[in-house]
C-alpha positions in Angstrom: 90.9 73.9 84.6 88.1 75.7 86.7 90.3 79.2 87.2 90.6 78.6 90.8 93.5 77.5 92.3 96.9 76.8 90.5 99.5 77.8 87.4 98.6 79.1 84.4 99.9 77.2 81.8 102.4 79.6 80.3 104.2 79.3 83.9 104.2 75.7 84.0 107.9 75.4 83.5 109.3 78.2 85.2 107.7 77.6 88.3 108.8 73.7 87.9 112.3 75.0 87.8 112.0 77.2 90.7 110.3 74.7 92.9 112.7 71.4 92.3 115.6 74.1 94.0 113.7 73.9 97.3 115.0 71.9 99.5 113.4 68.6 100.2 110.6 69.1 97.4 109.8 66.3 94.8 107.9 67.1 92.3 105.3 63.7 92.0 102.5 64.6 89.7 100.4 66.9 88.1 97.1 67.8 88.5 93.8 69.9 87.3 90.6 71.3 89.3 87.4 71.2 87.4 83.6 71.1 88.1 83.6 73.0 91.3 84.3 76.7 91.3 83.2 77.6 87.2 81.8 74.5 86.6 84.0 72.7 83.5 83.3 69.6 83.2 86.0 67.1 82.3 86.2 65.9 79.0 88.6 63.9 76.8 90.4 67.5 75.5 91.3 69.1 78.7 92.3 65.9 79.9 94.5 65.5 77.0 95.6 68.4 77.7 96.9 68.5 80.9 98.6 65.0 79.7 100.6 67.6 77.2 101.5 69.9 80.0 102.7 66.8 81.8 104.8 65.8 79.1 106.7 69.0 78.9 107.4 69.3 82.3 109.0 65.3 82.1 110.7 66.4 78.7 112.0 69.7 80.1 113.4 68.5 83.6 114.0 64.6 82.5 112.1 62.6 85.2 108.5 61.0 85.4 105.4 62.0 87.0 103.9 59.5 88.8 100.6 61.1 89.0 98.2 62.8 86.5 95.0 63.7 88.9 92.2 64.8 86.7 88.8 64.5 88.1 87.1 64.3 90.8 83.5 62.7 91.2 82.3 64.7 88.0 84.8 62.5 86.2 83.0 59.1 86.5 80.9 59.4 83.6 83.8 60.0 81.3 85.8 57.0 83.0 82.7 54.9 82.5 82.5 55.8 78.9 85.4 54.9 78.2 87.2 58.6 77.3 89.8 59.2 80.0 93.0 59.1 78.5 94.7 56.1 79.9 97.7 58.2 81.3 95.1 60.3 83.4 95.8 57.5 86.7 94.4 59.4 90.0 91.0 60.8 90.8 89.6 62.5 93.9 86.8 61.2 94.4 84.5 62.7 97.2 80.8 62.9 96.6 80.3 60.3 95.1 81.4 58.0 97.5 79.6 59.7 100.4 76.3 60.7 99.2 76.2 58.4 95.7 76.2 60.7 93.1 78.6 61.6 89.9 78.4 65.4 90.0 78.1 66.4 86.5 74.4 65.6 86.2 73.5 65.0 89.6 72.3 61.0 89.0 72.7 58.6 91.4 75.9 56.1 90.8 75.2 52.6 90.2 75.7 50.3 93.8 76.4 53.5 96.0 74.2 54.7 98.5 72.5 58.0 98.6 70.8 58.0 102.0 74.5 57.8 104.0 73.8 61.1 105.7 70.4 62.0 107.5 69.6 65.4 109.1 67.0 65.1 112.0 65.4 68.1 113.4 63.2 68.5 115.8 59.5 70.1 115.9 59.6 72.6 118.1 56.0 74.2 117.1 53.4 73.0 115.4 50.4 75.3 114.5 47.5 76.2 111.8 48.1 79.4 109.9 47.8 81.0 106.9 50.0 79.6 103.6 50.5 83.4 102.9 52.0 86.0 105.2 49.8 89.2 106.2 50.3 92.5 105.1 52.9 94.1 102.5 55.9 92.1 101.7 59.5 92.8 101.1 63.0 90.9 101.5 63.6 88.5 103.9 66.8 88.6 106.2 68.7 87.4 103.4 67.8 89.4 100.9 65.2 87.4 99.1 62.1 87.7 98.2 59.9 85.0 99.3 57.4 83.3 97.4 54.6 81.3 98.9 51.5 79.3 97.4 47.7 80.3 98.4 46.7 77.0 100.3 44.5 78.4 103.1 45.2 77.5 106.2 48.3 75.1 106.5 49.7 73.1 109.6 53.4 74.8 109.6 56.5 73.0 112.0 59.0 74.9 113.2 62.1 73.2 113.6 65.0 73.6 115.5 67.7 73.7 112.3 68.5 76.9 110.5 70.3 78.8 107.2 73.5 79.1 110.0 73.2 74.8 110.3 72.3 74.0 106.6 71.6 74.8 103.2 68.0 75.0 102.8 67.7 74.7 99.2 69.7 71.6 99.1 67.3 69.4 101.7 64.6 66.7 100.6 62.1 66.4 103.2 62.2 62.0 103.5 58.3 62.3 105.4 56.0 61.8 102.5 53.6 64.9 102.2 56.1 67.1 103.8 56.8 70.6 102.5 59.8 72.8 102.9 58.4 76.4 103.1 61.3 78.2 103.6 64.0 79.4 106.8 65.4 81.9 109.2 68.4 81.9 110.8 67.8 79.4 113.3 64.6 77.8 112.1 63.4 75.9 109.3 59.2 76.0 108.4 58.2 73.2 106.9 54.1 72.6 105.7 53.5 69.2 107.3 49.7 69.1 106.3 50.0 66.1 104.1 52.9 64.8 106.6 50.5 62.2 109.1 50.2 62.4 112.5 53.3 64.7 113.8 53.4 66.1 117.4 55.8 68.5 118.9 58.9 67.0 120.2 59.0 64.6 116.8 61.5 64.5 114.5 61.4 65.2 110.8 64.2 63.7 108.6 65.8 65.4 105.4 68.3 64.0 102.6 71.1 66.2 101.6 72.5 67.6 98.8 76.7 68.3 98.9 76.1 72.2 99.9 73.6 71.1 102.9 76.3 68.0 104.0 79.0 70.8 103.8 77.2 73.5 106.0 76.0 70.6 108.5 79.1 69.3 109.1 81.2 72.4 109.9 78.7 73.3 111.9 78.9 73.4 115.9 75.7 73.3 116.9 74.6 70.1 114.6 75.7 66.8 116.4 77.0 64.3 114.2 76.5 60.1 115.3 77.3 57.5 113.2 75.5 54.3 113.0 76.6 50.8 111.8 73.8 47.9 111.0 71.3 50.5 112.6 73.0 50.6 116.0 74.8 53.8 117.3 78.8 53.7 117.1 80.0 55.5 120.2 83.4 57.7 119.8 86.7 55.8 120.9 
């Protein structure tokens, strides 16, 4: 698998043995983690494989596993192929049904939707200054070393969304012309030169990748609405 979570292989059996003596534990399937902490992608040997080490677990302790789980979203290309092992019969699929994408290569799945979730922030200031900072540079508060692009002078928007909200790096700025420069804590700069006729008060929006979603939603101080056929479903 990935080398996260789990058994080794070697320890399959003996920690098989040791569980079904627990009291009220049934042993219902198998399972492997891949293409999320080392990046593996699934493929028709390591999903035979893990249909081996179900095998011997049946053969050793003489029942049936219901469940082989071998993928999760970064699975769907191999299932579309036509290369997962038939015995291979669950899949935890996440990503892909909430922001439309198989995960392996990052491409949009075929009738989902990738605009589901929509960050708006608001502009909090809006002013002309220079597209490079003054004066000698060094890391920012993360430890980075920013890079900018000589434009002259730029309109810039602070907004009122930050590195503790969201992952910067994994936003699309949805307002044509519009230009993520980069983010403190609690603010995100974005060059809205190009963006049209923006105001303070206005809201840019933003797609998100699965590491902005993640951060956004755990957050506190990012409120989450959902909307049905364009009109706002209030909470039960």
């Amino acid at each position: 698998g990935d080398l996260r979570e789990g058994i080794w292989p070697d320890d399959l059996i003996a920690f098989v043995r040791e569980a079904i003596r627990l009291p009220g534990i049934h042993i219902k399937g198998l399972g492997t983690n891949l293409a999320c902490f080392a990046g593996v992608v699934p493929d028709e040997e390591n999903m035979n494989r893990l249909i081996e080490l179900a095998a011997e677990v049946e053969q050793c302790f003489d029942f049936r596993l219901e469940w082989i789980s071998g993928v999760n979203s970064s699975g769907l290309e191999l299932i579309a192929a036509g290369g997962m092992p038939a015995r291979v019969n669950h899949a935890r699929i996440g990503e892909a049904i909430l922001l439309g994408r198989e995960t392996t290569h990052r491409k949009p799945w075929p009738d989902t939707n990738q605009d589901a979730f929509i960050l708006y922030a608001e502009v909090l200031e809006l002013k002309v200054k220079p597209s490079i900072p003054l004066g000698n540079r060094s890391e920012d508060a993360f430890g980075k070393q920013p890079e900018f692009e000589q434009r002259g002078e730029v309109l810039r928007a602070l907004l009122n969304v930050g590195r503790e909200d969201i992952d910067v790096e994994g936003l699309t700025p949805q307002d044509a012309g519009a230009v993520i420069l980069g983010a403190s804590s609690g603010y995100l700069v974005v060059d809205v030169t190009d963006a049209g006729s923006i105001r303070v008060g206005d809201t840019l929006s933003f797609s998100l990748n699965y590491a902005a979603l993640l951060r956004a939603m755990t957050s506190a101080y990012v409120k989450k609405h959902a909307y049905q056929g364009g009109a706002l479903v209030e909470e039960q």
